[in-house]
Structure formats: C-alpha cells, structure tokens
C-alpha positions as CSV (number, residue, x, y, z in Angstrom):
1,X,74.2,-66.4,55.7
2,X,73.1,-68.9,52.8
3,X,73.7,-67.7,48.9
4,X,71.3,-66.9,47.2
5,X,72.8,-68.8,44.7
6,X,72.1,-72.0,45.9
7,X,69.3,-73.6,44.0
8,X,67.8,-74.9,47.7
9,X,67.6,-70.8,48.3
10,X,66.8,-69.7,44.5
11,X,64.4,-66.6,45.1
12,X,63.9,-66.9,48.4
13,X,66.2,-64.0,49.3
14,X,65.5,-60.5,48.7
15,X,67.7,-57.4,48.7
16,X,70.3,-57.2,52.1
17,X,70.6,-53.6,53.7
18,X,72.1,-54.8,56.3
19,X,73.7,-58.1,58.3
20,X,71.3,-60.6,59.5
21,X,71.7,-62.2,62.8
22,X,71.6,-66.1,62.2
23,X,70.5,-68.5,64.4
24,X,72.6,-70.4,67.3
25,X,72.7,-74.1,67.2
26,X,74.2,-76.7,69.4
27,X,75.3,-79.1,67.0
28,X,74.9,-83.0,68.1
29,X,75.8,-84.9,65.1
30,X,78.5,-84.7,62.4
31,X,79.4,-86.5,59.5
32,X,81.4,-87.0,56.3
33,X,81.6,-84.7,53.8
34,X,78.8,-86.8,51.6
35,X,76.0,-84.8,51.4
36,X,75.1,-81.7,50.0
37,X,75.6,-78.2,52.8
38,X,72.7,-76.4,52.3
39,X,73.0,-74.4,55.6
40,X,76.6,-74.3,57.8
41,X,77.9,-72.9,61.2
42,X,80.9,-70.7,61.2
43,X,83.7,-73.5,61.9
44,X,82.5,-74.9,58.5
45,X,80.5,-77.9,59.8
46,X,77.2,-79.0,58.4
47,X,73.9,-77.7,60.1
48,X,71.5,-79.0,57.0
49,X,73.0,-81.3,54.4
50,X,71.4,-83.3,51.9
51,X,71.8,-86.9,51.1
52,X,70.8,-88.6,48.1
53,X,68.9,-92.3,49.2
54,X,68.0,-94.0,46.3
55,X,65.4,-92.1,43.9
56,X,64.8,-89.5,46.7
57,X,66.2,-87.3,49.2
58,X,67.1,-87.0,52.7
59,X,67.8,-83.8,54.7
60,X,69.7,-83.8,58.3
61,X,69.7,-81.4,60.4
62,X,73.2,-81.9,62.9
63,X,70.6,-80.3,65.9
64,X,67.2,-80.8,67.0
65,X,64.7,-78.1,66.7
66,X,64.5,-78.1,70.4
67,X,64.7,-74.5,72.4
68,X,67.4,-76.0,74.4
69,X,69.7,-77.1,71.2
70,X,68.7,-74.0,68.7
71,X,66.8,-71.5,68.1
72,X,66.4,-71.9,64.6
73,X,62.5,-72.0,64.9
74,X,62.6,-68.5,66.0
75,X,64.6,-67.5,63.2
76,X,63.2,-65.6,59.6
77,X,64.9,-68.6,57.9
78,X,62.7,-71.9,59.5
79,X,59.5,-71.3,57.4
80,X,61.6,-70.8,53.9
81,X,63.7,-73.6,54.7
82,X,60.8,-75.7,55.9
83,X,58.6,-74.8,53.2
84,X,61.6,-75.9,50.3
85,X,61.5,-79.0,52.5
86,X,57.9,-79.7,51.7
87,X,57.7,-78.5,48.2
88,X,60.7,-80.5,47.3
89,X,59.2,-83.4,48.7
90,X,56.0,-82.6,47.1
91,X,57.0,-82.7,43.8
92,X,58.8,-85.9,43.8
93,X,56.0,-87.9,45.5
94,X,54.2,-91.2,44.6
95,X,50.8,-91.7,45.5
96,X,50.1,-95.0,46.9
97,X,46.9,-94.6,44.4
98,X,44.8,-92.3,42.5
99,X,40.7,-91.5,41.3
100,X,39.6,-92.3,38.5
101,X,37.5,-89.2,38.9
102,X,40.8,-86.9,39.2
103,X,41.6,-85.1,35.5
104,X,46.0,-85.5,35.5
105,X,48.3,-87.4,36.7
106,X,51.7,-86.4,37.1
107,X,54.6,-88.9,36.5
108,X,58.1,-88.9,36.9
109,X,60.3,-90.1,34.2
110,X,63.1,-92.8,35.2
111,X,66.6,-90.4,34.2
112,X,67.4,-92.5,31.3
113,X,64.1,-91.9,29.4
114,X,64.2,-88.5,30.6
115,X,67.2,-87.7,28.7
116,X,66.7,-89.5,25.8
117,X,65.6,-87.8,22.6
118,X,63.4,-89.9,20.3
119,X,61.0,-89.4,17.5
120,X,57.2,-87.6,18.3
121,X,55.6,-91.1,18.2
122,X,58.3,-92.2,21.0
123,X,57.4,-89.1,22.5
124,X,53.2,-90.1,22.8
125,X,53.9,-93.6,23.4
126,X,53.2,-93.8,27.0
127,X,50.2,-96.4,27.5
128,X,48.1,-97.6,30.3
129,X,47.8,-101.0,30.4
130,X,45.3,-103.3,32.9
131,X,45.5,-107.3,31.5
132,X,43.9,-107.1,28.0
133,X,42.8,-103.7,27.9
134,X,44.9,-101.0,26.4
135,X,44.9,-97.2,26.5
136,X,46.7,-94.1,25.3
137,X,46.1,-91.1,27.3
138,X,46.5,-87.6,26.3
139,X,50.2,-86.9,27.6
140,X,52.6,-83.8,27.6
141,X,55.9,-84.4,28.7
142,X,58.0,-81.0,31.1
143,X,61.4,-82.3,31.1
144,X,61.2,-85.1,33.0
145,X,57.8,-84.6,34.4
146,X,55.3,-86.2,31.9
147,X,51.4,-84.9,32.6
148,X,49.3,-87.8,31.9
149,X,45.2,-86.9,30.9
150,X,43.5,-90.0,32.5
151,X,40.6,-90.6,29.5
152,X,37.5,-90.4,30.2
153,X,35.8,-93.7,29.5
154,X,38.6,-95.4,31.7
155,X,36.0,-96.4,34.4
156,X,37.1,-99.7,35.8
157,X,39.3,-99.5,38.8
158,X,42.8,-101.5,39.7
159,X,46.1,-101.5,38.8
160,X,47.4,-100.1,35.7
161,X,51.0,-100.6,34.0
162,X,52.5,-97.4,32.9
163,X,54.4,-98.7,29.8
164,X,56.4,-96.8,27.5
165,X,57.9,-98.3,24.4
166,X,57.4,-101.8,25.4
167,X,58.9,-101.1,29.2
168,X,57.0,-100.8,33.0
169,X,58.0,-97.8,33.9
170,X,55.8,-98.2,37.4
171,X,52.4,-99.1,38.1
172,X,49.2,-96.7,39.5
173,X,46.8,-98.0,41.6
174,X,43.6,-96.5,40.6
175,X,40.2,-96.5,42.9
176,X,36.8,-95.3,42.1
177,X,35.1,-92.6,43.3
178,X,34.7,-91.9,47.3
179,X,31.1,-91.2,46.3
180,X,30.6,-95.1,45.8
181,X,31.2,-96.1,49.2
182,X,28.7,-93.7,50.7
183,X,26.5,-95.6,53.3
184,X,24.0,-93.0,54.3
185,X,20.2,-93.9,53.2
186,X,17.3,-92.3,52.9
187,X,14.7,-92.9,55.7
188,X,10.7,-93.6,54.4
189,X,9.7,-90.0,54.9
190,X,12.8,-88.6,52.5
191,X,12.2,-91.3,50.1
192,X,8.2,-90.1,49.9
193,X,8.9,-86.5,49.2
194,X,11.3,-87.9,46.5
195,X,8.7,-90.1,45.1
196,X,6.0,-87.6,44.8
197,X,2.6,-87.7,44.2
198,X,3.2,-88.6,40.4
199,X,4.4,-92.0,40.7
200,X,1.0,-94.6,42.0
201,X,2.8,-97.3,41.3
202,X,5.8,-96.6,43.6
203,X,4.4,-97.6,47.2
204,X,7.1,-97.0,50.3
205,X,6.8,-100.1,53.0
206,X,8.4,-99.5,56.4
207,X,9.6,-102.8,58.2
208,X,9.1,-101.6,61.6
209,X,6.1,-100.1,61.5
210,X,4.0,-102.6,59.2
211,X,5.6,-106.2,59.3
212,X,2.1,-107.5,58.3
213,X,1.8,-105.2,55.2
214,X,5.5,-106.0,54.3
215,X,4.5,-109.8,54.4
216,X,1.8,-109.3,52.3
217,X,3.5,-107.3,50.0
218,X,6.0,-110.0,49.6
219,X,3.5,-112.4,48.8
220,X,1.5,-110.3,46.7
221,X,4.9,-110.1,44.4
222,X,6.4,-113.3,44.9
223,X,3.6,-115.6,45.5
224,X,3.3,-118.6,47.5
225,X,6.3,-121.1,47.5
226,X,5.1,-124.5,46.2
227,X,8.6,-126.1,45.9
228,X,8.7,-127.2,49.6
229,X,5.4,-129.5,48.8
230,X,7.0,-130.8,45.8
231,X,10.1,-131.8,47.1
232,X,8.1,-133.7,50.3
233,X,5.6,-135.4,47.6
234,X,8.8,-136.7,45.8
235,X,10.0,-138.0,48.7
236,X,7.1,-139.4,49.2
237,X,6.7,-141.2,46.0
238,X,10.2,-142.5,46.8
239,X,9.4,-143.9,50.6
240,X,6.3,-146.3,48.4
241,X,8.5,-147.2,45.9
242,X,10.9,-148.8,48.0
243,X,7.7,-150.3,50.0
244,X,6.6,-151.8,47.1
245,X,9.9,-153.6,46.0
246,X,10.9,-154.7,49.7
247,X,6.9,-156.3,51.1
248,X,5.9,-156.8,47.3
249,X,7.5,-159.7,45.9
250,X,5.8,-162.1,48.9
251,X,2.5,-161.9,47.3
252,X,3.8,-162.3,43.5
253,X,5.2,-165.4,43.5
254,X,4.5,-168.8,41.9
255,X,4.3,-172.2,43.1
256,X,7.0,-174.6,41.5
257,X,5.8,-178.0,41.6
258,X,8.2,-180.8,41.8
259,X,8.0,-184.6,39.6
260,X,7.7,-187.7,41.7
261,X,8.4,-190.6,40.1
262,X,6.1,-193.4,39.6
C-alpha cells in the first residue's frame, strides 16, 4: 500500500480500518534505480516510477494495463493515480497558443528566476513584447507560477516575447477570436427581417433570382465604363501618327535643281 506521505498520494488517502487488497501485475519491464517509485510490488521492484526528461515528467508503468498483465484498472487506486497523472500534467502544460479574448494566462517561471528574490519593480517587470510595440500586463506571481492579465486593448494577434528584466523567457502565440473565422451568412430573407421597414435606402438584390436587376443596379452605381473607348481612341491616334510619318514625307519634298555649266 502507497504512503500517504508521498506528495504523488498527498490527500488522496483517507482513514484505513482495515488492509486493502492491491492489485496483481505481471511486470514486463525493469530498470535502474533512476526514477522516482511512486507505486512498488512486494519484491521491491518498480510498478510506477517517475523520470525527470528535461523541463517535464515521464511516468512508466513496468506493465500494461491489459486484463491479461494486471488488473490494476479494476482496482480503487487507477482513477486516483490516473487522475494525479492528468492534473500533474495539467499544470505544467504549454499551449501551443492562446485568445486574445481569454482574461489570464498562466506562466511558468524558468527555476532560476523562480528562486530569486528581487526588488517589487523586478517583481512587475514581466513585459509582452511584439516588434516595436511594448506592454506591461497586470501580473501576480504564486511561487513559480506567475498569472499574467492579458490587457485589454492588446487586439492584434501574433507572437509575443515574454521578457523579464531584459531576458525571453518563452514566446505565446496569440490568435484572435474563433468568432472571426465564422463563414455562415445570412440568406436574402434573414437579411430583410434585419433590415426592416425603416431603412428605404437599404434595397436587398438576389443574384439568382434577378441577374437583370443586379446588372442594372451595378450600373446604376457604377456607371458606364468609358476607359475601354479611350484606350482604343489612343491607339488609334497612335496607328495615324505613324501613317503620317511613314507615306508622308513622299508628298513634302522639294526639287533640288542642279548647275550646268555653260
């Protein structure tokens, strides 16, 4: 049976009356003493270990939670131990990016700056920062946890440098609302009852069902296109221009007489 000790278990166990049965494994993997035991088997081997891998954590179980290799599924302990699993997890996750529509942000201090004690303008100098444009977002800092108020005229999506006394302490990739890539439209009987009687000036065209009245209300607001007949009476200018300089000269010029001598 686990301690209740253990910080993996810490409140998880209430008062024993009596033994508990455990579960029965079949153990298929071992390994060094490296990890952390969270749960054993009775020759002292590991069943659940943790393993540190860079900033996060990796748990191994030695069986898999197959009905032929353990029961452990069936046991009173999977959903404790599966749920400290997820909440562990949970807490030291990184979204791959953010709303700017979402109030907080939670960010996890690297250990160094977690630990270190500084004055209270060190303390509020976390900054976002996106090329020129600089903010300083309501912050309050939980041990290493630091709860960052995004502010609300930061309305221009991307990716934002998380700086903190002149250092990147990671980036957030913030997108805009999921509202703005809504692609339903309104159809010409919705956008009537919208419009109401009070606007006159408002007039609702379908394509389908009058082509001629969309035409003429394109013309109506646009006009008629002239530039086409101005760009073919310029090229027409040009085409008699170069008539005139390549048949006129036979017509313009004048006789040269030559001297005979007496």
């Amino acid at each position: 049976m686990p301690s209740g000790q253990e910080p993996f278990f810490r409140n998880v166990f209430g008062a024993q009356s009596r033994a508990v049965t455990m579960p029965r494994v079949a153990p298929v993997l071992r390994w060094a003493r490296t990890g952390t035991d969270i749960l054993q088997m009775r020759d002292g081997e590991s069943y659940l270990a943790e393993f540190a891998a860079g900033k996060g954590k990796v748990y191994v179980f030695s069986a898999p939670l197959a009905r032929p290799y353990s029961d452990f599924t069936e046991h009173a302990l999977f959903v404790p131990v599966m749920y400290r699993l997820a909440m562990l997890s949970y807490r030291n996750e990184h979204l791959p990016a953010y709303r700017l529509t979402q109030p907080i942000v939670n960010l996890q201090l690297p250990e160094q700056l977690a630990t270190a004690k500084g004055s209270a303008e060190d303390e509020a100098s976390i900054r976002l920062v996106k090329d020129s444009l600089v903010l300083i977002p309501t912050q309050r800092r939980q041990g290493s946890q630091v709860r960052v108020e995004l502010p609300a005229g930061m309305d221009a999506p991307g990716f934002y440098q998380v700086q903190r006394a002149g250092k990147v302490l990671t980036t957030l990739a913030l997108n805009a609302d999921k509202a703005e890539s809504e692609l339903a439209a309104y159809s010409a009987d919705e956008l009537r009852r919208l419009i109401g009687p009070n606007h006159p000036n408002i007039r609702v065209v379908e394509s389908a069902a009058d082509a001629a009245g969309l035409r003429a209300l394109q013309a109506e607001q646009t006009g008629t296109p002239l530039w086409r007949y101005w760009v073919l009476l310029a090229l027409l200018a040009l085409l008699a221009e170069v008539l005139l300089v390549r048949f006129g000269r036979r017509g313009n010029g004048v006789p040269v007489r030559t001297p005979v001598a007496a």
